[in-house]
C-alpha positions as CSV (number, residue, x, y, z in Angstrom):
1,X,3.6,32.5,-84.9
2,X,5.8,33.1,-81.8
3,X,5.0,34.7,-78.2
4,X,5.6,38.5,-77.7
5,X,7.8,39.5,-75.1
6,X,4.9,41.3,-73.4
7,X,3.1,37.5,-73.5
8,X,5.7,35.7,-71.5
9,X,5.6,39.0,-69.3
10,X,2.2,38.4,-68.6
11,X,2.5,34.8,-68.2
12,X,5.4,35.7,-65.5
13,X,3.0,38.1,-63.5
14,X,0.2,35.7,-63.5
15,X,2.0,33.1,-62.0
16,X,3.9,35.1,-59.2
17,X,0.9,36.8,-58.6
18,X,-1.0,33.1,-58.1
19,X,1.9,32.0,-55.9
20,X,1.8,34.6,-53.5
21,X,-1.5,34.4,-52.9
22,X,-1.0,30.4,-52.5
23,X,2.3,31.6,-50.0
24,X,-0.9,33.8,-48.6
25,X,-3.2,31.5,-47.7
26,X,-1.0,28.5,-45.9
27,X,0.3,31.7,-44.0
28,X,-3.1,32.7,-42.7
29,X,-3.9,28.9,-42.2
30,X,-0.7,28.3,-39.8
31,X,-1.3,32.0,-38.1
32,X,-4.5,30.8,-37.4
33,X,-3.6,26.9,-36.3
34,X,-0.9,28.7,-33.9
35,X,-2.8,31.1,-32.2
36,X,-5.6,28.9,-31.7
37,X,-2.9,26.4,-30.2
38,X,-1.7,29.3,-27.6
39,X,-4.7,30.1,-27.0
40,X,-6.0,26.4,-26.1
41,X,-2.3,26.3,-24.1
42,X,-3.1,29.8,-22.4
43,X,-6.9,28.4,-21.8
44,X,-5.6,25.2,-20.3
45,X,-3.1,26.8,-18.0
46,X,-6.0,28.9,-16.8
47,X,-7.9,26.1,-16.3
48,X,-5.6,24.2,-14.2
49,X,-4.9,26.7,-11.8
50,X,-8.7,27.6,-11.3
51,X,-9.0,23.7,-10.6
52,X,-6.2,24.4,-7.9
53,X,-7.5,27.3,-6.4
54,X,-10.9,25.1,-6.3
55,X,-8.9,22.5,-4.7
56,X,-7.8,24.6,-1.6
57,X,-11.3,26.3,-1.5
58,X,-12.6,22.5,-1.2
59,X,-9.8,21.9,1.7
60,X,-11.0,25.0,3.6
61,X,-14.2,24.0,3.6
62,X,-15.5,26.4,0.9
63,X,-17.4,24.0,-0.9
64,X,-19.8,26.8,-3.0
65,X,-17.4,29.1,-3.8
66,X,-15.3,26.1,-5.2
67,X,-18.5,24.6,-7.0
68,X,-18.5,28.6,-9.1
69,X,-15.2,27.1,-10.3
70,X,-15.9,23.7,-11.1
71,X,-19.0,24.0,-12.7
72,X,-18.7,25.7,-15.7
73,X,-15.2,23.5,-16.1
74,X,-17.1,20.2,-16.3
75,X,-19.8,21.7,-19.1
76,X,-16.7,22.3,-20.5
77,X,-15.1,18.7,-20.5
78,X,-18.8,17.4,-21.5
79,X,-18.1,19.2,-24.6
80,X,-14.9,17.6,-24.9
81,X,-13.1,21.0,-24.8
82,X,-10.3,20.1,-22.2
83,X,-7.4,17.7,-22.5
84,X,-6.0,15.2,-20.7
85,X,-4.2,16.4,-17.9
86,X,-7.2,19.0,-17.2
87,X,-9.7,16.3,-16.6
88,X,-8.0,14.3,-14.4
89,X,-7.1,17.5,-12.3
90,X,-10.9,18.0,-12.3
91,X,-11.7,14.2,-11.7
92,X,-9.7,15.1,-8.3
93,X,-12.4,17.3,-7.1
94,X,-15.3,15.5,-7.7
95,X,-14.0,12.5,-5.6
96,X,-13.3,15.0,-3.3
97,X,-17.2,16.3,-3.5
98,X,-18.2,12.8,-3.5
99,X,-19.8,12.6,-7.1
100,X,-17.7,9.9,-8.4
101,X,-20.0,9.2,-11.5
102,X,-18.9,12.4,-12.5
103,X,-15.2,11.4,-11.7
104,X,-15.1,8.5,-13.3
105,X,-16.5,10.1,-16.5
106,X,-13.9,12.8,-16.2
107,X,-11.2,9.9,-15.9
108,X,-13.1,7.6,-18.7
109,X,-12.4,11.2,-21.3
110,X,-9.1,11.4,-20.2
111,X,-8.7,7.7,-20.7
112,X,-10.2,7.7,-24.4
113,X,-7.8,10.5,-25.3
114,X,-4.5,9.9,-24.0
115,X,-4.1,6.7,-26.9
116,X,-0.6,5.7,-27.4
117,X,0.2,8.4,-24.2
118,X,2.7,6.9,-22.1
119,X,0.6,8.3,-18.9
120,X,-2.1,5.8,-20.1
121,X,-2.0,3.1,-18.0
122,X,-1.4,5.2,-14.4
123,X,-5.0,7.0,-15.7
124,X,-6.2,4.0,-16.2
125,X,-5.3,2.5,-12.6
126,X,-6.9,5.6,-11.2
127,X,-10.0,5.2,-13.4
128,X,-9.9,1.4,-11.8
129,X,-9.5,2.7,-8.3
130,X,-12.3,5.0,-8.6
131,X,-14.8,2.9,-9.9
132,X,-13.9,0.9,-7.2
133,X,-15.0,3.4,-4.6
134,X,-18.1,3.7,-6.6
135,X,-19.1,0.1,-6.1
136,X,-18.4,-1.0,-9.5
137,X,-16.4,-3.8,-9.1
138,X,-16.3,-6.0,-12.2
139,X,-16.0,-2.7,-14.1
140,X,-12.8,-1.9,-12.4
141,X,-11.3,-5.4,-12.2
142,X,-11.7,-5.0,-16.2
143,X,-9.4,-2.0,-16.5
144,X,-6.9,-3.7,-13.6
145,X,-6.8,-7.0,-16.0
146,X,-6.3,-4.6,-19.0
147,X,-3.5,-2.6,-17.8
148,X,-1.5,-6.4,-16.6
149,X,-2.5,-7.3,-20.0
150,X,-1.4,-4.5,-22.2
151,X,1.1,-2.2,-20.0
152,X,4.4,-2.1,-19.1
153,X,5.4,-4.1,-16.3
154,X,6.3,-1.0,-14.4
155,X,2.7,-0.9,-13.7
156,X,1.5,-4.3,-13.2
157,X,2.1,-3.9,-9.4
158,X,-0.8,-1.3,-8.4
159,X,-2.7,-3.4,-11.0
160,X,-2.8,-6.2,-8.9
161,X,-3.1,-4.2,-6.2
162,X,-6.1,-3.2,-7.5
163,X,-7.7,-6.9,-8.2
164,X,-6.7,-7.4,-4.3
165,X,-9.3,-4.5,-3.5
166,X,-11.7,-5.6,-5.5
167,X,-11.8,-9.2,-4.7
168,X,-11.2,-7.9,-0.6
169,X,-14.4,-5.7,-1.2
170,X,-16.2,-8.7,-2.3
171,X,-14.9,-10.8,1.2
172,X,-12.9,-13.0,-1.2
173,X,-10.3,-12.3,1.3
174,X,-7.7,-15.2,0.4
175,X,-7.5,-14.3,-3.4
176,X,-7.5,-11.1,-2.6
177,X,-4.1,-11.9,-0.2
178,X,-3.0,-13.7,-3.1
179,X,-3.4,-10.6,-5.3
180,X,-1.3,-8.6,-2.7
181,X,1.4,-11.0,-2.3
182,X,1.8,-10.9,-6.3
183,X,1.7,-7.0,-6.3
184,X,4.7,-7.1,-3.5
185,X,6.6,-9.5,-5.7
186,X,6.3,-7.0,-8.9
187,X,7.1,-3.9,-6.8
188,X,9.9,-2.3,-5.9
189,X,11.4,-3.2,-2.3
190,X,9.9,-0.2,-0.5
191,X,8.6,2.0,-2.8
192,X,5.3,3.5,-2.0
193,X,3.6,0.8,-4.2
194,X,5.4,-1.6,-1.8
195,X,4.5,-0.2,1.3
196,X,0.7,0.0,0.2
197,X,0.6,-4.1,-1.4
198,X,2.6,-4.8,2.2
199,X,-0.1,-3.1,4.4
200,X,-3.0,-4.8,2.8
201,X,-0.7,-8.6,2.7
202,X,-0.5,-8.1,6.4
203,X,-4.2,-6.9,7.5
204,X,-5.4,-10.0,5.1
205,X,-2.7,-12.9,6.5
206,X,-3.6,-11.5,10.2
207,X,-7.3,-11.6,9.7
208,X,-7.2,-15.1,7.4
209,X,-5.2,-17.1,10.3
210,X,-7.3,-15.9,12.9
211,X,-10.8,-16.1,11.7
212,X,-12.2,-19.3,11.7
213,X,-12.3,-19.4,7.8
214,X,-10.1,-22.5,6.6
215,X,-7.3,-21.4,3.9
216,X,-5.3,-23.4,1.6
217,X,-2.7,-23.3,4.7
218,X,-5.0,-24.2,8.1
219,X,-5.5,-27.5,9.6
220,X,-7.9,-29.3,11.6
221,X,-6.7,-30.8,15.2
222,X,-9.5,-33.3,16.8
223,X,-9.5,-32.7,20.4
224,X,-8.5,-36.0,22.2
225,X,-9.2,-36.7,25.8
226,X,-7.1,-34.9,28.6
227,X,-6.4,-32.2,26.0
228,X,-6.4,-28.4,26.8
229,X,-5.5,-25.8,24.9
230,X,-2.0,-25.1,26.5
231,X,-0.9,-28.8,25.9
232,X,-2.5,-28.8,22.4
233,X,-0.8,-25.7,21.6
234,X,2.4,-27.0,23.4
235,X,2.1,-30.2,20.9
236,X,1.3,-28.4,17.4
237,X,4.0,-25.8,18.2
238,X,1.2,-22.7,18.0
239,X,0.3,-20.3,20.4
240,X,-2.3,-20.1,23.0
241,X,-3.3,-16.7,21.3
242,X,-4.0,-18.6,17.9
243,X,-5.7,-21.4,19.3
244,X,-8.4,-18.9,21.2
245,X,-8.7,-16.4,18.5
246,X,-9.4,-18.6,15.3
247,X,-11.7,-21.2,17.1
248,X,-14.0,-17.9,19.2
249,X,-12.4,-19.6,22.8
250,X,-12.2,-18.4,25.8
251,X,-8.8,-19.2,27.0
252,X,-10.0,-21.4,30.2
253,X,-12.4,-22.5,27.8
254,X,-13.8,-26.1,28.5
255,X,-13.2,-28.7,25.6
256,X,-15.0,-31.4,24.4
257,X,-13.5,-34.7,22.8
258,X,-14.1,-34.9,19.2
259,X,-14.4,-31.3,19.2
260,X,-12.9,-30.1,16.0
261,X,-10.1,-26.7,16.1
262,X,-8.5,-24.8,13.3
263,X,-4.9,-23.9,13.6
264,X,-2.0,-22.9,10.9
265,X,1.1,-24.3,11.5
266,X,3.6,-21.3,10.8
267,X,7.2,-21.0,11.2
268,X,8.0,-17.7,11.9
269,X,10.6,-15.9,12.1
270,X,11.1,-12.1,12.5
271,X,13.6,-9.3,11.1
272,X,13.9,-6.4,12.7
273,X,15.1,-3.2,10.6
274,X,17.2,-0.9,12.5
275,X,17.4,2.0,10.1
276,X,13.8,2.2,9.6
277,X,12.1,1.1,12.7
278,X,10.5,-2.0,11.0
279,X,9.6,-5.3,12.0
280,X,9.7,-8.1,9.5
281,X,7.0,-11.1,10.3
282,X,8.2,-13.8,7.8
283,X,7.5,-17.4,7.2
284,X,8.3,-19.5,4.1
285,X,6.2,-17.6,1.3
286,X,8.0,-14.2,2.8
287,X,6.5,-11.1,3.9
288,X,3.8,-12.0,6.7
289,X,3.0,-8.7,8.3
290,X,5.3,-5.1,8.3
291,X,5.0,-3.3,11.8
292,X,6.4,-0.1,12.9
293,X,9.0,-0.4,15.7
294,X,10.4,1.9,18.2
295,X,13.9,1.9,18.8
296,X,17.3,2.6,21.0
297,X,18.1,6.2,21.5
298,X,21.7,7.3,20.8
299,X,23.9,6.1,23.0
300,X,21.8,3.0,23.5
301,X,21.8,1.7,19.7
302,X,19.6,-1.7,19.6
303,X,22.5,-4.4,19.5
304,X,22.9,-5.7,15.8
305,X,22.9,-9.5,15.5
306,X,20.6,-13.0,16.4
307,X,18.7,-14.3,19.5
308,X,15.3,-16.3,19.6
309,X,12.4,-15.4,21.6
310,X,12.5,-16.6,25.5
311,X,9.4,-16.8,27.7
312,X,6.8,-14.7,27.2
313,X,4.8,-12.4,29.7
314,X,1.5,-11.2,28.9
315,X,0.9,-8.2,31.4
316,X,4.7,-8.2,32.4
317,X,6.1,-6.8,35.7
318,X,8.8,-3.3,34.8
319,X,11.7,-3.6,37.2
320,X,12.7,0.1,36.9
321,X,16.2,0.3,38.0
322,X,17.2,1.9,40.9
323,X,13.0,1.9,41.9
324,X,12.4,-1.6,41.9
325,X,9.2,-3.8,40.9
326,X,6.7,-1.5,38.7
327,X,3.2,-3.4,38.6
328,X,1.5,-4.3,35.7
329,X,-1.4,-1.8,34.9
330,X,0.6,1.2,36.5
331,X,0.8,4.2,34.1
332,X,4.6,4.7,34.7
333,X,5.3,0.8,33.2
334,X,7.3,0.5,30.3
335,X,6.5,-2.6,28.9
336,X,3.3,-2.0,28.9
337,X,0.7,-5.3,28.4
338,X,3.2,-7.9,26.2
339,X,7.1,-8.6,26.8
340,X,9.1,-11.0,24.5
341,X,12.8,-11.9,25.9
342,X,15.3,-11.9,23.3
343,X,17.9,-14.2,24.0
344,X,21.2,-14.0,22.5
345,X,22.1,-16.6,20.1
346,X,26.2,-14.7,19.2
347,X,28.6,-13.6,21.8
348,X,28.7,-10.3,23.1
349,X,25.2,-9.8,22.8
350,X,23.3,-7.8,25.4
351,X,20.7,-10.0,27.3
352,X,18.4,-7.4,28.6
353,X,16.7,-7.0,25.3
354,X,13.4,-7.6,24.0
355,X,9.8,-6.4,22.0
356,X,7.3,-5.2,23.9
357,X,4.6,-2.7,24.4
358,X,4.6,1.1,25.4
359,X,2.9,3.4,27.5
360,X,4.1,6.4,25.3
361,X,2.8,5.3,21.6
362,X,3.8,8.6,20.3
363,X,7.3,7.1,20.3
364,X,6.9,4.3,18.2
365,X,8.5,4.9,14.8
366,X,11.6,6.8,16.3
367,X,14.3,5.9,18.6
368,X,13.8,6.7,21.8
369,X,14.0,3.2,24.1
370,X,17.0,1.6,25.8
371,X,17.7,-1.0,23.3
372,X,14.3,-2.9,23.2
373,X,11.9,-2.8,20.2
374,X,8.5,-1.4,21.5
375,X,5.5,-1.5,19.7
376,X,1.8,0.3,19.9
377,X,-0.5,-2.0,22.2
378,X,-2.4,-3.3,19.1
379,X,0.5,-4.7,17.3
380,X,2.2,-6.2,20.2
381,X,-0.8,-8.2,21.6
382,X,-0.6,-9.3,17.6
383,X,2.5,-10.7,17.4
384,X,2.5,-12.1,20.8
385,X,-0.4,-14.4,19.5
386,X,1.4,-14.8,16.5
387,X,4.8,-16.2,17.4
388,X,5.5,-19.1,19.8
389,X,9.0,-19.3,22.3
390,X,12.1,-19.8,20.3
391,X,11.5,-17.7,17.3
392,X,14.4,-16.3,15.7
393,X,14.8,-12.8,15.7
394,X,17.5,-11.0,13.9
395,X,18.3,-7.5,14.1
396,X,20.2,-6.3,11.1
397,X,20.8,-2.7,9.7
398,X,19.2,-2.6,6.6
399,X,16.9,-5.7,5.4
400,X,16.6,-6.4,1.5
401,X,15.3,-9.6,0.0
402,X,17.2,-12.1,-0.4
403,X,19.8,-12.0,-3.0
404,X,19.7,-15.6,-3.8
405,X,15.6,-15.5,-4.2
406,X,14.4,-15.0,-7.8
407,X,15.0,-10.9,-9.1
408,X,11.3,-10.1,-8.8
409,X,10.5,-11.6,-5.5
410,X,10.1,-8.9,-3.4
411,X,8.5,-10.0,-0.6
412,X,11.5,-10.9,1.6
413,X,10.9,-14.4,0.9
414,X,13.7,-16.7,2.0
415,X,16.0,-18.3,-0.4
């Protein structure tokens, strides 16, 4: 028996009929997956700027009205109802209110979510940093480790970093240098990661050579009879300023024979950056200590080129010319307490150059001197205990690593 027409005409409606309703339903489905994804969008937009405007009530002081923001946002991230860039915005105002639990679970959500998220490892170095603050050390060395293990090497510099704060907050202070000095070699040459793993390499080598802690570099002199501590100095090529400072001396301080002193023997030499007002500290691992530097004015550019250290003056006489002899102490004295000679080591040098202090520290950073390099009175009566007559001192335009050192040594170590 065969089909009627009016069969295969039913058959035709039937199926049409099940196919747009099919066609129906997957378009109600994506209606509803889209505007629930604008809305989410809209909602997270919404969300960020409320976090802002909390943001510059917290910097105004305005911490209740700021808390009627925050609030309700965190019972929303508890619920896990806000993504990723959301939280950490919101982490940023609890550290600020100084509930870093809170932060730290903020950053731990936006952590857990942000798998296979190139952003990962920079939320994870925050997560690491504030932990930190919180006290929870081994908890934050964990995620630094991770992120050197797993990350891109673009971020294994603040990694490190980070294991220098954590071993510095636990007064492991020469692995923690040690940390520094390998987050300066991974860095960029003065990025802002380099800046930051060059300030802490500094603070840490300064405190380290004069504290009477022994490091893998210090040595012990014996005191022998007749010694004092100018000719022991004089014989071990250190300064008077070391000697005094990493043994607790005096410096007419009376010695016994037998008595037992720490010193580092460092050969120093120093760089000094004329387009950024820096002062290179180096000796043969490389960076030593970065200070700011003021500068020659226009006009009176600081002379490119080489000279060594000459006698040193602690609490130097200014001979102001056309006024004569200023005193040491008087307020109008340039040099304020420390003046280093450079003397020139090429022809055509000027020979009235040198580092020194400043009555006007406001100045440092700029160029406003005669020629000399002046620092702030802190970091002047540093160096001077740092480096001995007959440094060498170069003064170049712009100072880079050296080019024969290996490609990721970045601290300015020499080749």
């Amino acid at each position: 028996m065969t089909r009627s027409k009016k069969d295969f005409g039913l058959v035709k409606v039937v199926v049409i009929v099940f196919l747009s309703i099919v066609v129906l339903f997957w378009a109600i489905q994506y209606l509803k997956i889209f505007s629930k994804d604008t809305a989410l969008d809209s909602s997270d937009v919404k969300s960020q700027d409320d976090i802002k405007l909390a943001l510059q009530l917290l910097d105004q002081g305005k911490k209740e009205e700021a808390a009627k923001i925050i609030d309700p946002l965190i019972n929303l991230a508890r619920q896990g109802r806000l993504p990723t860039a959301t939280l950490e915005l919101l982490a940023q105002t609890e550290k600020i209110r100084e509930n870093l639990g809170t932060a730290i679970d903020l950053l731990q959500k936006a952590y857990d979510t942000s798998e296979n998220q190139p952003d990962r490892p920079r939320i994870a170095i925050e997560l690491g940093e504030t932990m930190l603050q919180a006290g929870k050390n081994d908890e934050a060395a964990a995620i630094f480790r991770k992120v050197i293990d797993s990350a891109p090497a673009e971020f294994h510099a603040p990694a490190l970093a980070g294991l220098g704060k954590v071993h510095k907050a636990q007064d492991e202070l020469i692995a923690a240098r040690d940390f520094f000095r390998k987050a300066c070699s991974k860095a960029t040459w003065g990025s802002e990661e380099w800046e930051k793993a060059a300030k802490e390499l500094g603070d840490l080598n300064v405190a380290l050579i004069f504290s009477p802690q022994p490091t893998p570099e210090s040595m012990i002199y014996t005191v022998q009879k007749g010694d004092t501590l100018i000719n022991i100095g004089l014989k071990l090529n250190t300064t008077l300023g070391l000697l005094t400072r990493a043994n607790g001396l005096s410096e007419n301080a009376t010695l016994s024979v037998g008595q037992r002193l720490k010193y580092t023997p460092k050969d120093f030499y120093i760089v000094i950056e004329r387009s950024k007002c820096r002062l290179f500290l180096m000796d043969k691992d490389g960076l030593f200590k970065m200070y700011v530097v003021g500068l020659g004015m226009p006009g009176h550019e600081t002379a490119l080129g080489k000279f060594k250290i000459g006698n040193k003056q602690k609490d130097p006489s200014w001979f102001k010319p056309g006024e004569g002899e200023i005193p040491p102490g008087d307020p109008r004295n340039e040099l304020g307490t420390r003046w280093m000679p450079l003397i020139p080591l090429e022809e055509g040098l000027p020979t009235d150059l040198g580092i020194h202090g400043t009555i006007r520290p406001e100045t440092v950073g700029g160029y406003y001197s005669h020629g000399c390099a002046r620092l702030k009175r802190e970091d002047v009566e540093e160096l001077y205990d740092l480096v001995v007559r007959a440094t060498p001192v170069e003064i170049v335009e712009t100072f880079q690593p050296s080019s024969e050192a290996s490609p990721q040594d970045n601290t300015g170590a020499p080749s």
